[in-house]
ROGU-744091 format. One record per atom (N, C-alpha, C): x, y, z; residue in three letters. Coordinates in steps of 0.02 Angstrom, whole numbers, plus 50000, padded with zeros to 5 digits. Layout:
XYZALA
...
! end
This chain:
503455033650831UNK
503365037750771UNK
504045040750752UNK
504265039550699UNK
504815042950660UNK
505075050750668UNK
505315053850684UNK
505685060050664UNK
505495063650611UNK
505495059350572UNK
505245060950508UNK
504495061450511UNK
504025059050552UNK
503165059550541UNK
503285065750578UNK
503545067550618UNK
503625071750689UNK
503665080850655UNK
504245080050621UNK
504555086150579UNK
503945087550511UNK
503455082150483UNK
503065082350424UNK
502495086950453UNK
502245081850532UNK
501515084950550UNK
501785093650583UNK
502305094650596UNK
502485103150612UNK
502305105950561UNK
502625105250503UNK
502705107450450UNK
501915110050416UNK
501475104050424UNK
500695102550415UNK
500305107650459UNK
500465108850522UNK
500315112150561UNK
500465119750538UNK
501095122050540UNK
501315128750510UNK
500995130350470UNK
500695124050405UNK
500335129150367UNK
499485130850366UNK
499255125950400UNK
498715125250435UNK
498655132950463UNK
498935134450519UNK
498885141050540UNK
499035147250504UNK
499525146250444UNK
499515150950407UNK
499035153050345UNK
498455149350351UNK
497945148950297UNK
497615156550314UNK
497515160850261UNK
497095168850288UNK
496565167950274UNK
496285162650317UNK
495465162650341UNK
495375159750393UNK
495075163250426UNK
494455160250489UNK
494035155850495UNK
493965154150448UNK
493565147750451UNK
493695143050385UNK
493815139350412UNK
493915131950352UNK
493675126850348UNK
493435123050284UNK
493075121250267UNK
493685114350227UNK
493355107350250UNK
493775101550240UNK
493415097050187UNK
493595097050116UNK
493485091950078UNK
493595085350106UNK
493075080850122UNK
493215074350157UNK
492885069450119UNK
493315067750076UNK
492805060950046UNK
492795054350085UNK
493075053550136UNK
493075045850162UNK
493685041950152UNK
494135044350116UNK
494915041150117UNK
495305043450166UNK
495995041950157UNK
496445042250235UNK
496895048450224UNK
496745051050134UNK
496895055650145UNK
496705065850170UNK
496085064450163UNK
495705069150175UNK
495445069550258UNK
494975061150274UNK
495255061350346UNK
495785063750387UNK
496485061750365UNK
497015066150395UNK
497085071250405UNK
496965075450364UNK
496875081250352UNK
496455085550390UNK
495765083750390UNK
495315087050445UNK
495415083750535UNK
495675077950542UNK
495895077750589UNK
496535082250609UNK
496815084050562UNK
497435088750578UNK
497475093050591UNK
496785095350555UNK
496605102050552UNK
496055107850625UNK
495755100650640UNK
495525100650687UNK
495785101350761UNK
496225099150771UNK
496805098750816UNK
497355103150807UNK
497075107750758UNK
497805114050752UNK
497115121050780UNK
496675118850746UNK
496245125050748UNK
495645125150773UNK
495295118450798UNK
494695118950853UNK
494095119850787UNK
493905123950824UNK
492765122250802UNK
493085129250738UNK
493465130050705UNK
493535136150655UNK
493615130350581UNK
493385124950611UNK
493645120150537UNK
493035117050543UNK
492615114550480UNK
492035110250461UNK
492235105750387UNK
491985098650413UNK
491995093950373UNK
491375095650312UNK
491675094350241UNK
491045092950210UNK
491075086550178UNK
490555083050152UNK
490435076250130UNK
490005073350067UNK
490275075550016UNK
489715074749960UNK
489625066549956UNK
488735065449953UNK
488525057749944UNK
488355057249848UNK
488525052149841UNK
488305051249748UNK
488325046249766UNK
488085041949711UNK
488005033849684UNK
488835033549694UNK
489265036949678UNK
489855034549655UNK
490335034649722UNK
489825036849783UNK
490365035249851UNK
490275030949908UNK
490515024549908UNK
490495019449947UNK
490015019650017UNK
489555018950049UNK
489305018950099UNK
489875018650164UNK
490315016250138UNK
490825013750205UNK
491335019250198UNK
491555024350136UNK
491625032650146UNK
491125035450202UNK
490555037850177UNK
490255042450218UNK
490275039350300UNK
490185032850310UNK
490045029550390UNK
490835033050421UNK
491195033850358UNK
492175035550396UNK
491965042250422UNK
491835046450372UNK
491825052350383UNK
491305051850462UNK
490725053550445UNK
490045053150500UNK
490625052150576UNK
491025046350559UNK
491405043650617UNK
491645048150651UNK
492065053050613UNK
492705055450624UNK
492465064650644UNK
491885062950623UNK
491705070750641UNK
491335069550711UNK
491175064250734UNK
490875063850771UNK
491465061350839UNK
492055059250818UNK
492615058350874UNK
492885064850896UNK
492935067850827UNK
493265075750828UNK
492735080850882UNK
492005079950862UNK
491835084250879UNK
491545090050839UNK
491515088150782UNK
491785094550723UNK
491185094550700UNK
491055101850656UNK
490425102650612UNK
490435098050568UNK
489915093950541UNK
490005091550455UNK
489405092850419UNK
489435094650351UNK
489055095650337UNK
489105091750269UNK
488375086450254UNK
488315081650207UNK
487905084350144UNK
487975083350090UNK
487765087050039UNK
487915082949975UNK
487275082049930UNK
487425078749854UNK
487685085449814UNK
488245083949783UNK
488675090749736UNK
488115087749663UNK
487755084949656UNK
487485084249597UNK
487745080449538UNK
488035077749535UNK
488715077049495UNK
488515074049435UNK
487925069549456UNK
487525063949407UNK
487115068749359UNK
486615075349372UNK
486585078349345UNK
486895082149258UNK
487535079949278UNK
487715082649237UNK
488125079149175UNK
487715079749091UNK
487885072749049UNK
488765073849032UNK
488985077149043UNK
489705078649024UNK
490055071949092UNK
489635073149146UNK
490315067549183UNK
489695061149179UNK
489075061549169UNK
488995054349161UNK
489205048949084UNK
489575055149038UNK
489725052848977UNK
490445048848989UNK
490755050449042UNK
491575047649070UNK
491945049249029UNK
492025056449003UNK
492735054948960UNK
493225057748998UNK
493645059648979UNK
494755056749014UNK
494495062749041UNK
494145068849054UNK
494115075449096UNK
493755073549161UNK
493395066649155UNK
492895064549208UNK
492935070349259UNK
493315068449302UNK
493735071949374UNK
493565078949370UNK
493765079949304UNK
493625090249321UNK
492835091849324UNK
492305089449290UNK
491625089749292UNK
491505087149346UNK
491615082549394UNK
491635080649480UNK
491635084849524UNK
492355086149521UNK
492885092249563UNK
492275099449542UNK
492225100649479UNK
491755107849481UNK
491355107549519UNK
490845101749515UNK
490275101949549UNK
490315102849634UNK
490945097149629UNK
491045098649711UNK
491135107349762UNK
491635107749742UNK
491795113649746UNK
491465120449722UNK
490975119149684UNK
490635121649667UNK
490095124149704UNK
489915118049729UNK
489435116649761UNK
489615118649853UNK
489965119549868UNK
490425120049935UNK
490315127049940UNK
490875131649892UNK
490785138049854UNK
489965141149879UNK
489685138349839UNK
488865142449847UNK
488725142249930UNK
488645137849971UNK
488495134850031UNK
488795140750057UNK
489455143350067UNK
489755146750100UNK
489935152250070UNK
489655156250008UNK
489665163449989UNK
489665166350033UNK
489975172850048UNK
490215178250076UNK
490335176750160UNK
490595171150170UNK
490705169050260UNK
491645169150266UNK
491785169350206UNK
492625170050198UNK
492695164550207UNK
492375161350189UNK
492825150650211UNK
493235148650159UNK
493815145750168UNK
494325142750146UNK
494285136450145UNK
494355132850046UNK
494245125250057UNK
494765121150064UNK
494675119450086UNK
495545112050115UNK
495195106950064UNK
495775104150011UNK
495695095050010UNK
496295091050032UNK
496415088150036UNK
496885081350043UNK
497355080050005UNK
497395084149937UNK
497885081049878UNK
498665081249906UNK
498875077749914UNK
499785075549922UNK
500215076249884UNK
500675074749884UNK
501445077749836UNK
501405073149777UNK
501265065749804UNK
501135062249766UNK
500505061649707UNK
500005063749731UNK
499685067049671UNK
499875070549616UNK
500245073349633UNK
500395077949562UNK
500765075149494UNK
501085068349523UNK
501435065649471UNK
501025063349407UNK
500205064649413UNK
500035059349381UNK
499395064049343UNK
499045063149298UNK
498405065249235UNK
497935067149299UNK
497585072549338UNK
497345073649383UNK
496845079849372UNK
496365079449315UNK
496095086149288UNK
495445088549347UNK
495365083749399UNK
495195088249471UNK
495565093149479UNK
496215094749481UNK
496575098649502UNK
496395106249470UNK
496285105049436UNK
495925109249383UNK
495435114249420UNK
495005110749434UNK
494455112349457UNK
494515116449541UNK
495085112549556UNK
495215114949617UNK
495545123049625UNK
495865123249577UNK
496395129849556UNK
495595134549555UNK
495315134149499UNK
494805138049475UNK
494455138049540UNK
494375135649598UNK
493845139249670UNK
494195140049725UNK
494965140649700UNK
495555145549773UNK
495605139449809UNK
495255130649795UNK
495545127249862UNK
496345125449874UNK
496515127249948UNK
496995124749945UNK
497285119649957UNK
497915115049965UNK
498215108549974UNK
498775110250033UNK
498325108150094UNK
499115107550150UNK
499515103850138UNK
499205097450124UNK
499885091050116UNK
500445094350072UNK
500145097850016UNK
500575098749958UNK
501195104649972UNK
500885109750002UNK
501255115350036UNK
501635114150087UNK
501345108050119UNK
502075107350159UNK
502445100550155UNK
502515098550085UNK
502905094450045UNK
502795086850085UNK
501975085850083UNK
502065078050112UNK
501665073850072UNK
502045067450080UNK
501835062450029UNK
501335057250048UNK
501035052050018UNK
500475047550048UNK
500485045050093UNK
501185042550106UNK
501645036650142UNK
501785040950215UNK
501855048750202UNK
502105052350256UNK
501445051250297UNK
500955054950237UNK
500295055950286UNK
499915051350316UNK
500175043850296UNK
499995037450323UNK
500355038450392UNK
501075040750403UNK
501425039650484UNK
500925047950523UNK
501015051350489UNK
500345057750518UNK
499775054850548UNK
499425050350506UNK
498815047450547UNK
498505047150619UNK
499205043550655UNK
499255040950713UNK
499335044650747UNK
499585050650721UNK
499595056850753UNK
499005061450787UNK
498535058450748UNK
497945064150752UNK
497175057350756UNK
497605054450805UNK
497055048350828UNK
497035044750771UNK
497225041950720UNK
496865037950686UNK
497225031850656UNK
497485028950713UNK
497745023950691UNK
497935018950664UNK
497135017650664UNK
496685010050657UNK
496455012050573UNK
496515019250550UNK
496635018850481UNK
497145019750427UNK
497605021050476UNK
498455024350445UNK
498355019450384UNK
498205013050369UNK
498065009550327UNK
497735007350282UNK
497315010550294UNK
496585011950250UNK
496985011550182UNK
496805003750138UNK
497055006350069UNK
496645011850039UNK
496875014049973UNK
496745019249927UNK
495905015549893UNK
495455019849889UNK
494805018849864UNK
494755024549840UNK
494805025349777UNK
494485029549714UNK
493895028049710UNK
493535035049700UNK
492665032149678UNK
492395027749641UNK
491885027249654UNK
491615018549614UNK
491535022149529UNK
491585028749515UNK
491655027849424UNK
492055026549402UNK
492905025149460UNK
493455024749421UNK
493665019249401UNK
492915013049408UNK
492925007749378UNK
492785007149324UNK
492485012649305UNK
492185013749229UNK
492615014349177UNK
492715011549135UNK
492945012749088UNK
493025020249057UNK
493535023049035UNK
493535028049009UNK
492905029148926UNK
492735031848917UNK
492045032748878UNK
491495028148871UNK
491275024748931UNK
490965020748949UNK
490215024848986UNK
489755024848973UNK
489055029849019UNK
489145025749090UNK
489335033749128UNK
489165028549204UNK
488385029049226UNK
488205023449250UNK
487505024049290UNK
487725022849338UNK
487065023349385UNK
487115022249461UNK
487015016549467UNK
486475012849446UNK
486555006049440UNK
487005000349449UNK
487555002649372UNK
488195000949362UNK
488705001349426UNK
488755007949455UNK
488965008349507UNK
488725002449570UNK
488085002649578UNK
487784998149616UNK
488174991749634UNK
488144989849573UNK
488404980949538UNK
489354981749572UNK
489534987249540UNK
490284984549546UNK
490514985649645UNK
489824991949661UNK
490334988449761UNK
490134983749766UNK
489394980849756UNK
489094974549782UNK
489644969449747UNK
490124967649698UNK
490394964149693UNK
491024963049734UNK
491234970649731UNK
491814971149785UNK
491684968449851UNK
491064971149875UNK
491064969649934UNK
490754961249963UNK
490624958849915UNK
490764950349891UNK
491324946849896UNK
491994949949864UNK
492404947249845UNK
492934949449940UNK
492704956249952UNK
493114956250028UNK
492824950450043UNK
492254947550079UNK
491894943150130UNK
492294936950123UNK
492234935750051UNK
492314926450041UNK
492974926250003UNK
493494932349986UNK
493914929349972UNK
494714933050019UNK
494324939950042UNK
494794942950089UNK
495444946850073UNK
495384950149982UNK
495994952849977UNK
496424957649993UNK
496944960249991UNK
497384966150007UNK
496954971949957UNK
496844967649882UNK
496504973949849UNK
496074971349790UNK
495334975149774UNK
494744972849736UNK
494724979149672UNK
494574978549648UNK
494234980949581UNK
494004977049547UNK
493104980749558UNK
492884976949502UNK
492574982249446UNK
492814981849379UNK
493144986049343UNK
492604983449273UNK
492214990349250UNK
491754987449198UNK
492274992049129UNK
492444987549069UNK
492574988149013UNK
492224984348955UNK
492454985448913UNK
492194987648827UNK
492014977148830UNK
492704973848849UNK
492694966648844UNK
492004965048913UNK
492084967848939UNK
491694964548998UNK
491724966749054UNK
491674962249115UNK
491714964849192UNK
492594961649204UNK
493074964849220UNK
493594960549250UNK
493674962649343UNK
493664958549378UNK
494004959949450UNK
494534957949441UNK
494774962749480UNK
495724963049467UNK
495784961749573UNK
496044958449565UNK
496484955849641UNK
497154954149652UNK
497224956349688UNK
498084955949726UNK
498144947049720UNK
498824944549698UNK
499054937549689UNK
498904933749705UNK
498894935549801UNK
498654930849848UNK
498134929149849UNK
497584935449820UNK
496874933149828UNK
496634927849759UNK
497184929749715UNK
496984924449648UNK
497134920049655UNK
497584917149710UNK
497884910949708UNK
497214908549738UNK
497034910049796UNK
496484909849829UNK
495684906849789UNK
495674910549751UNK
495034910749710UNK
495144902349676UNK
495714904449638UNK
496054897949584UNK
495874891949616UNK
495924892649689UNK
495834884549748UNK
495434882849747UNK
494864884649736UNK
494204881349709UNK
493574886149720UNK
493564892249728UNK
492864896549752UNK
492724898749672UNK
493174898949627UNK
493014903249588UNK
492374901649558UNK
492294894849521UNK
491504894349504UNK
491134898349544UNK
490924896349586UNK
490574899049636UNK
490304905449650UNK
491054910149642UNK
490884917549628UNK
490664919049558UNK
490694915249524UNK
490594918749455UNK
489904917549449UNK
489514910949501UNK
488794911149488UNK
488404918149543UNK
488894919949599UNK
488454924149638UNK
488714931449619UNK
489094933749560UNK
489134937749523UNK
488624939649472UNK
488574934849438UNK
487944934949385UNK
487294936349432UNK
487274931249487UNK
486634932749524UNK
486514942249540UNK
487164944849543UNK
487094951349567UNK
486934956749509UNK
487244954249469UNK
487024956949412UNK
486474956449410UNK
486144951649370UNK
485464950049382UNK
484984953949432UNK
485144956049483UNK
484614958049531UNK
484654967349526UNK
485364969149495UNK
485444975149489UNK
485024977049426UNK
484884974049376UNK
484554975049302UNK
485074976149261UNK
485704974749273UNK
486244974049220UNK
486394970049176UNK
486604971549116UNK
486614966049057UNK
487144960349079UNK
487054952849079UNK
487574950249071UNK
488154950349034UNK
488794951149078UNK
489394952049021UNK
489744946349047UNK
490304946649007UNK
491064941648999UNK
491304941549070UNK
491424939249093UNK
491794939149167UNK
492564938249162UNK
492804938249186UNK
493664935149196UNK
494024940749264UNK
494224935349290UNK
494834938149346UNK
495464938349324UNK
495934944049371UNK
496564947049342UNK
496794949849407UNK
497494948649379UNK
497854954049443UNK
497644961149429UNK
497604965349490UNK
497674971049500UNK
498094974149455UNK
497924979249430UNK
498234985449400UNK
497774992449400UNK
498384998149427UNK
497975001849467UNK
497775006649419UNK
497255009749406UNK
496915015049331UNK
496755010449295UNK
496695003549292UNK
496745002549233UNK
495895000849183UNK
495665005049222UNK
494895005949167UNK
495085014849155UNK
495485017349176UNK
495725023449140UNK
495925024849091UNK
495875026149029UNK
496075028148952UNK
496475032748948UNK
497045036548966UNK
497185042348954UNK
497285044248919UNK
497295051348900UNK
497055058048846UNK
497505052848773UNK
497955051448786UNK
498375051448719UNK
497965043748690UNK
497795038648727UNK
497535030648706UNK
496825032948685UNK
496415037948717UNK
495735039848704UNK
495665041648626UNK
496225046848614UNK
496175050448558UNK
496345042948501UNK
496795039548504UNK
496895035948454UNK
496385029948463UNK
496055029548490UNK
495445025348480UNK
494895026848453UNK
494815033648470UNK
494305039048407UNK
494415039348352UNK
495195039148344UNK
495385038248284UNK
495505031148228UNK
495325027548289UNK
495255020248265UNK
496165017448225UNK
496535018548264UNK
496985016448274UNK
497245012848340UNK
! end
């Protein structure tokens, strides 16, 4: 391990202990970055830290099995809970705020659970987060959670060599999985359904074609899965018919309308609209 992972996880640690609460409370959605985090956290501060785990249509089964995992290596409280999220027509409408109507609920929802116990919420967000349209953040400001990674200036890549630090080796790699609405098209209605269709495709396209990276991504034209080069070269060799009939089949069994199909390289957001492309499409320009 680097010098550099060595000097990051101190740093992570320092502020870990400097949090003014007694008990903390770990946003864990099932990525490697929030995992890290409560493993870190756990190992700085013992049974004074609890995992929480919101389930929706929109979070991978193979999230929650991470989490379940990791609280159960740790040792640690977790506590599993629907934040409601679907409930509410503002984020099942998807527009460019999606994230902040999420993030409320979440935290929101966390918030109530633990009124007057003094708990402090931890998420995962990194340095690298901030560069980018992130109106969770939002949401996060408005219920006091705080960001260790961010406070003690560490980035995705750092908290990937952190991993291994805090047992978790075998995921330091875990690519990046955004929730299954962030396949949705920006002003697109998410269902659960919809959701349904696009892991079952993903998790199609891992088995039989094995890529570095999947999205399968519902827009205005149609369904596109976007895959890393290798896996298109892959497809191109002759499976692709093939998937495109046990695609439709999935559709089909989900009650989804048949759409346009086509494969594409990877590009990352890219069923995301942001604020400025949204507005001029309303505007029909």
């Amino acid at each position: 391990m680097t010098d550099a992972a060595q000097a990051a996880f101190s740093r992570l640690r320092s502020v870990l202990r400097g949090l003014p609460a007694q008990h903390l409370a770990v946003a864990v959605s099932g990525g490697i970055d929030s995992l890290t985090l409560a493993a870190a956290a756990v190992a700085t501060l013992g049974d004074r830290v609890a995992l929480h785990h919101a389930t929706s249509p929109a979070v991978p089964p193979e999230a929650t099995a991470r989490t379940r995992a990791l609280a159960e290596q740790l040792g640690a409280a977790l506590v599993v809970f629907d934040a409601g999220e679907f409930a509410d027509a503002r984020y099942r409408a998807n527009p460019v705020d999606r994230c902040l109507h999420c993030k409320t609920k979440l935290y929101g929802t966390i918030a109530e659970a633990l009124r007057g116990t003094g708990t402090l919420v931890l998420s995962g967000t990194n340095t690298d987060d901030l560069g980018d349209y992130r109106p969770g953040l939002q949401a996060a400001a408005e219920h006091g959670v705080r960001h260790p990674f961010v406070e003690a200036d560490i980035s995705k890549p750092m908290l990937r060599q952190i991993a291994p630090l805090v047992g978790l080796a075998a995921l330091a790699e875990l690519p990046s999985a955004p929730c299954l609405s962030s396949r949705i098209e920006t002003g697109l209605a998410i269902e659960p359904r919809t959701l349904g269709l696009v892991h079952a495709v993903e998790r199609l396209l891992a088995e039989r074609v094995a890529p570095a990276t999947v999205r399968c991504r519902i827009r205005r034209e149609g369904l596109v899965v976007e895959l890393d080069e290798a896996a298109l070269e892959r497809l191109r060799s002759g499976t692709e018919a093939l998937l495109r009939e046990a695609i439709a089949g999935l559709a089909a069994a989900a009650g989804e309308p048949a759409r346009p199909l086509r494969f594409a390289p990877y590009r990352i957001g890219s069923a995301f609209l942001r604020p400025e492309i949204s507005e001029a499409m309303r505007a029909g320009t």
